[in-house]
C-alpha positions in Angstrom: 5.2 7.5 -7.0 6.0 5.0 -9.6 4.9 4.0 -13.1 4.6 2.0 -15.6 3.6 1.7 -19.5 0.9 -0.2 -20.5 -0.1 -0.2 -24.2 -0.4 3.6 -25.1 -0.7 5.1 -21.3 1.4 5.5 -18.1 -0.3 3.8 -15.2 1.1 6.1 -11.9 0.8 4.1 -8.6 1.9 3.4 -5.2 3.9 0.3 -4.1 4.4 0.4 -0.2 5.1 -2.5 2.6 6.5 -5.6 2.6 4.7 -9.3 2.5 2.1 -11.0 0.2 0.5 -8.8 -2.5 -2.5 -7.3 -2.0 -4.0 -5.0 -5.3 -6.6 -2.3 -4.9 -8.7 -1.4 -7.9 -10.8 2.1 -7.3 -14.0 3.1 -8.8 -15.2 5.9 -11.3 -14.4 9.4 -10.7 -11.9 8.0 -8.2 -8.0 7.5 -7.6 -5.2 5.5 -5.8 -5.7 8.0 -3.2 -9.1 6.6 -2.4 -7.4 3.4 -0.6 -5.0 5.4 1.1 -6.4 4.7 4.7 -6.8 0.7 3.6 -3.0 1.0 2.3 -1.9 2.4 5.7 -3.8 -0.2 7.6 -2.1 -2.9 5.9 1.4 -1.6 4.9 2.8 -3.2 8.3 2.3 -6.8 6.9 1.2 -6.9 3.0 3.0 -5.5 0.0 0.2 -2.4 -0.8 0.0 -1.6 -4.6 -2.7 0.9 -6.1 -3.0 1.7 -9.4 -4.3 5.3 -10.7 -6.8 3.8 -13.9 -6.5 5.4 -16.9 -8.3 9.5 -16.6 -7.5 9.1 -13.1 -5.3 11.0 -10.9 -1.6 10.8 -12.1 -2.3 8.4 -14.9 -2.5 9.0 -18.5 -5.7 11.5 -19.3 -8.0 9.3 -21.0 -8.4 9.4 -24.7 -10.7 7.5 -26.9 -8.1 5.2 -28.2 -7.6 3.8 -24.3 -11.6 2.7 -24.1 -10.6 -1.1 -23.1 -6.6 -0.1 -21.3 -8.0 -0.6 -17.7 -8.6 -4.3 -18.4 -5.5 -4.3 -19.8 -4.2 -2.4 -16.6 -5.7 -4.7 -14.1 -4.2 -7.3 -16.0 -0.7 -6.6 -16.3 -0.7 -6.5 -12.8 -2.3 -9.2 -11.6 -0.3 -10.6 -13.9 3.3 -9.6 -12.8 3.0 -9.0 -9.1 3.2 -12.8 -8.6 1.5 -15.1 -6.2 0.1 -15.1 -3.4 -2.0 -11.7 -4.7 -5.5 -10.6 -3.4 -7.4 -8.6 -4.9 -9.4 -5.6 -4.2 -11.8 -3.6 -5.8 -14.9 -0.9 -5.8 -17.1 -0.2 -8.1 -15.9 0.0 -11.8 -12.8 -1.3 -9.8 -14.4 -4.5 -8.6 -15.7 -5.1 -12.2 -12.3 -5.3 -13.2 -10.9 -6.5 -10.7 -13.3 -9.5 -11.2 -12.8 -10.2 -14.8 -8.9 -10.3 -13.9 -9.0 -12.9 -11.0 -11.3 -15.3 -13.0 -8.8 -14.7 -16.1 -6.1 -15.4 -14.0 -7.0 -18.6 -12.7 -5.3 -19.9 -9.4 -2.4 -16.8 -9.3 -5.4 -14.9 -7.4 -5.2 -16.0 -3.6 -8.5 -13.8 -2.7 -11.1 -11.2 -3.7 -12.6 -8.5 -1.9 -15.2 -6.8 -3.9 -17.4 -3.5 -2.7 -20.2 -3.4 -4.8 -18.5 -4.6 -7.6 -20.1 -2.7 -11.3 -20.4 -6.2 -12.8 -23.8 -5.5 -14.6 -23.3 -8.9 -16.9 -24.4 -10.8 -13.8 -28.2 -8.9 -13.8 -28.8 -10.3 -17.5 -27.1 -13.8 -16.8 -29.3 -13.5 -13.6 -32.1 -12.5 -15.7 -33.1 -9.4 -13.3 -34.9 -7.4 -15.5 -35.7 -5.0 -12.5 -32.3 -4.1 -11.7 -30.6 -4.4 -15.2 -33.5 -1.6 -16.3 -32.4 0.6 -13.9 -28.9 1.0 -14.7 -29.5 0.5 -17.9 -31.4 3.7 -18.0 -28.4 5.5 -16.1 -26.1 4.8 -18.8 -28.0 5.6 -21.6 -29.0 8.7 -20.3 -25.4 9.6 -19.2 -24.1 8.2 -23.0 -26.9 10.9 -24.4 -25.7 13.7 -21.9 -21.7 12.9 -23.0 -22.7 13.3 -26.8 -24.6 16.4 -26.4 -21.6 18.0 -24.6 -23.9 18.4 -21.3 -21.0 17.4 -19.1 -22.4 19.6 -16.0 -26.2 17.8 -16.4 -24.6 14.4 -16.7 -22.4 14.7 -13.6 -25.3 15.6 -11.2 -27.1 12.3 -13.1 -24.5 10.0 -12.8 -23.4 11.4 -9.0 -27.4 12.0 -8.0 -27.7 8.3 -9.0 -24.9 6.5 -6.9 -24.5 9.3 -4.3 -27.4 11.2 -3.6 -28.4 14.6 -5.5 -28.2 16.3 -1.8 -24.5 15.2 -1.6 -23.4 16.4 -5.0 -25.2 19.9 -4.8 -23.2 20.4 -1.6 -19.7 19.9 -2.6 -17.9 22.7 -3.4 -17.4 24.3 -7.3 -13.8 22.7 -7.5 -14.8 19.5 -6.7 -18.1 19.3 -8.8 -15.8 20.9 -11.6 -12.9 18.1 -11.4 -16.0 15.0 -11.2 -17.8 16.5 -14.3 -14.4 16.5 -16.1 -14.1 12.6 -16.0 -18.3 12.2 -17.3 -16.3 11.1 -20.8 -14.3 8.5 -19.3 -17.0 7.3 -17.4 -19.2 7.0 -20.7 -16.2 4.4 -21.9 -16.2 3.0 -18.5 -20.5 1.9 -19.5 -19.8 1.0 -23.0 -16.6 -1.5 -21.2 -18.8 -2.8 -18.5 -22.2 -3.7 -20.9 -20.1 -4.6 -23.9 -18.5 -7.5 -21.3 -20.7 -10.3 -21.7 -17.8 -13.2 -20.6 -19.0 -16.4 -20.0 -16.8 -17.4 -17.1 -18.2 -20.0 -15.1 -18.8 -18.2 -11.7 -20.4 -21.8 -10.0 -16.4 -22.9 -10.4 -14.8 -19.6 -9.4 -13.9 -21.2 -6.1 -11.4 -18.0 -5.2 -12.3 -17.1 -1.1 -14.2 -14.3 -1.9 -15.5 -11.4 0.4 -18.2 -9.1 -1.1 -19.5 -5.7 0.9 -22.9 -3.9 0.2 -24.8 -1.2 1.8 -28.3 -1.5 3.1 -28.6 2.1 1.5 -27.0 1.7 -2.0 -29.1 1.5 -5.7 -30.9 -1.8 -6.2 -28.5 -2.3 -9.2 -25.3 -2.4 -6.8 -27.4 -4.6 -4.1 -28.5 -7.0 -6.4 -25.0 -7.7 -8.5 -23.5 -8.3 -4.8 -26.5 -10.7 -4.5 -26.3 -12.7 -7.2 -22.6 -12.8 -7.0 -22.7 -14.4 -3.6 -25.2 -16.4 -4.6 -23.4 -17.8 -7.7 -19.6 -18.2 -6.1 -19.6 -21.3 -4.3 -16.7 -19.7 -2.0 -18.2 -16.2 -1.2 -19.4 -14.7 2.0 -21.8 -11.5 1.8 -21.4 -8.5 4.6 -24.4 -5.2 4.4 -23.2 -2.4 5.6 -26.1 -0.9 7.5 -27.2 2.9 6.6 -24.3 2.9 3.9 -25.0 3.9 0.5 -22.3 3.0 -2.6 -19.4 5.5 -1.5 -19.1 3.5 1.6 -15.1 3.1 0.9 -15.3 6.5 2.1 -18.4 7.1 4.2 -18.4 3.5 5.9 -14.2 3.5 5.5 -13.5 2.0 9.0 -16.0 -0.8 8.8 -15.0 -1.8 5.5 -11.4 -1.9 5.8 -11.5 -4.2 8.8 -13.9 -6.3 6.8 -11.3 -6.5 4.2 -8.3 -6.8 6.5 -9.6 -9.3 8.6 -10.6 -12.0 5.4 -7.3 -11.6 4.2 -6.3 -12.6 7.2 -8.8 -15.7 7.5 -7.3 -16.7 3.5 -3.7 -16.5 4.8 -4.6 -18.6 7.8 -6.3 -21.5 5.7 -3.9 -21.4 3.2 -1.0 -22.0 5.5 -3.7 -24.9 7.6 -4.0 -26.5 4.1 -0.4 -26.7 3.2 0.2 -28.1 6.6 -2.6 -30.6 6.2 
């Protein structure tokens, strides 16, 4: 394991294989270890690099004072892994990992984004439908946080993107080390509806790959939707019978998804410095 410091926290991550650059970004309640089968799968050609966020696995434990240090985290190394970099990201991951390859300009070669938590889109988008729903999520998980009802707000936020069947079945270690992040995931909220960036997503011309499941929360379907909608250079792929875990549940699908448009980016990168 390595690390580095970024502002007041030690980001812990995993730098393996040789090649061009590819970054993966996990989600909420989540880890490096999350992309560990998609790091093996492409160790043999691409340079793998996944960072632990902040409150996540061996990472800094999250602290107040670090509500905005993921952005800064994504950031810093988009910023000095160099180019050609794609980018990959789930979730909270994929909002971030969003915001840093538009910031970045032409230094991102490609995006892969799994239901990417970028909940700006549903009010630029006007969806009123969608944005209500998650809205409500948040501010009832915000409410939960300040009351101290860690336990109630878990099952909320994991009944919500998982399933309420799912959560009660896992065992009492792992529903007691999921409840423990709720606070960062409150910051996570106030991060991702306090974004309101104006990038221009009708110029973001970065080959783009986005992944839903035909199973997943009409929020997550519909930021996917309008995403691919809005990016002049993105293709949309559903999942069928997935639901918003499908990194894990759907893990063989989606990693060949992912594996196989890096590979179509390399190729018509190299055709157009040819051309």
């Amino acid at each position: 394991m390595a690390s580095i410091k970024i502002k007041d926290a030690t980001i812990a991550y995993t730098d393996a294989g040789r090649g061009d650059t590819v970054l993966l970004v996990h989600g909420s309640a989540s880890s490096r270890r999350m992309w560990q089968p998609l790091a093996e799968r492409l160790a043999a050609r691409y340079r793998v690099v996944a960072p632990d966020l902040v409150g996540y696995g061996e990472s800094t434990p999250w602290r107040r004072d670090l509500e905005a240090t993921d952005v800064d985290v994504v950031a810093t190394f988009a910023r000095e892994l160099g180019c050609p970099l794609h980018v990959v990201g789930h979730s909270y991951g994929g909002a971030l990992a969003l915001g840093a390859a538009l910031a970045s300009g032409s230094r991102v070669t490609s995006l892969a984004l799994v239901e990417p938590a970028a909940f700006q889109v549903l009010d630029r988008c006007a969806d009123r439908a969608a944005l209500a729903e998650i809205e409500a999520v948040a501010s009832r998980h915000l409410e939960l946080v300040a009351e101290g009802d860690l336990e109630a707000c878990a099952a909320h936020f994991m009944g919500y993107w998982i399933g309420a069947g799912t959560w009660s079945a896992m065992s009492p270690d792992t529903r007691a080390r999921l409840t423990a992040t709720m606070p960062k995931i409150a910051s996570e909220f106030r991060l991702l509806f306090g974004n309101r960036d104006r990038y221009d997503l009708r110029r973001a011309c970065i080959p783009t790959l986005l992944v839903r499941g035909t199973r997943t929360t009409l929020a997550a379907q519909a930021v996917a939707g309008h995403l691919a909608a809005m990016m002049p250079n993105a293709d949309l792929l559903e999942v069928e019978d997935a639901g918003h875990m499908l990194t894990v549940t759907h893990a063989g699908r989606v990693n060949e998804a992912i594996e196989t448009h890096l590979a179509q980016t390399e190729a018509a990168t190299l055709f157009d410095e040819a051309a």
